[in-house]
Every structure is written in structure tokens, then in C-alpha cells.
N, C-alpha and C positions, 0 to 999 in steps of 0.2 A: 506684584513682585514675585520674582520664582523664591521657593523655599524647599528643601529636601527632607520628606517625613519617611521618617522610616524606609530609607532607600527609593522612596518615592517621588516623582518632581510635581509638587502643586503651584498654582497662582494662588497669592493674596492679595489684598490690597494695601498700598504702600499704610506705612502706619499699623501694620498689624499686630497681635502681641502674641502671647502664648496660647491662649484661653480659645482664640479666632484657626491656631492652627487645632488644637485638639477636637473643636463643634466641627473642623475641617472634617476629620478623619474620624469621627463620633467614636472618639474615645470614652471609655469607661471605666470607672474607679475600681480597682485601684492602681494606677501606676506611676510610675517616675517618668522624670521630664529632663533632659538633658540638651543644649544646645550649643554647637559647636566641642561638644564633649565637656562640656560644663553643666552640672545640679542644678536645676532651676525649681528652689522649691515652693513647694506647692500656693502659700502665701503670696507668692510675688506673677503666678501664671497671667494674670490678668494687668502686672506693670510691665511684663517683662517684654520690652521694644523687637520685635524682628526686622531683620535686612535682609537684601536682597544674596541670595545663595546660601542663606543659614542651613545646616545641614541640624535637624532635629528629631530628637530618636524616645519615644513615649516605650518605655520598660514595663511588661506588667510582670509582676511578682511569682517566682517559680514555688511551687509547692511538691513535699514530699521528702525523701532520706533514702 
């Protein structure tokens, strides 16, 4: 299934969850997860169902003042 990471267009496979797009993009902690502009947090990345055109955007943490 196509899914949109970070402005990006990957394949998953159908049935995939959060956890399967972030190992996608070898994401690394610490970041946010948001999907279709929705919080997915961090607890639930491994229930959280994907479909097909999800538009998903991994946020890492700004630092400084």
C-alpha cells in the first residue's frame, strides 16, 4: 500500500502499522508521530493500523532559544 512519510511516497504492506513505517525510514528517538495530522502516541505506534494514502509525518524535537 502507498503511504506519505514526510513528504515522501513509500510502499508498505497492506496491514501495516506505525512501528513498520518508522523501521521504514529508520527513524530515531526522539520524535512525534502524527498521521493524517492526528498524535499517535508513542504507546500505541505498534497498534496503530495504516491505509492506503496515509499522509504521516515523524517530528523530531527542536532545540535551543
Amino acid at each position: 500500500m502507498r503511504v506519505i512519510v514526510n513528504q515522501l511516497e513509500y510502499e508498505l504492506p497492506v496491514q501495516s502499522v506505525v512501528t513498520d513505517a518508522l523501521a521504514l525510514i529508520n527513524a530515531k528517538p526522539p520524535y512525534a508521530v502524527a498521521v493524517n495530522l492526528q498524535f499517535v502516541p508513542k504507546h500505541q505506534h505498534s497498534a496503530f493500523s495504516l491505509n492506503e494514502n496515509d499522509q504521516i509525518e515523524v517530528i523530531a524535537p527542536v532545540t535551543g532559544g
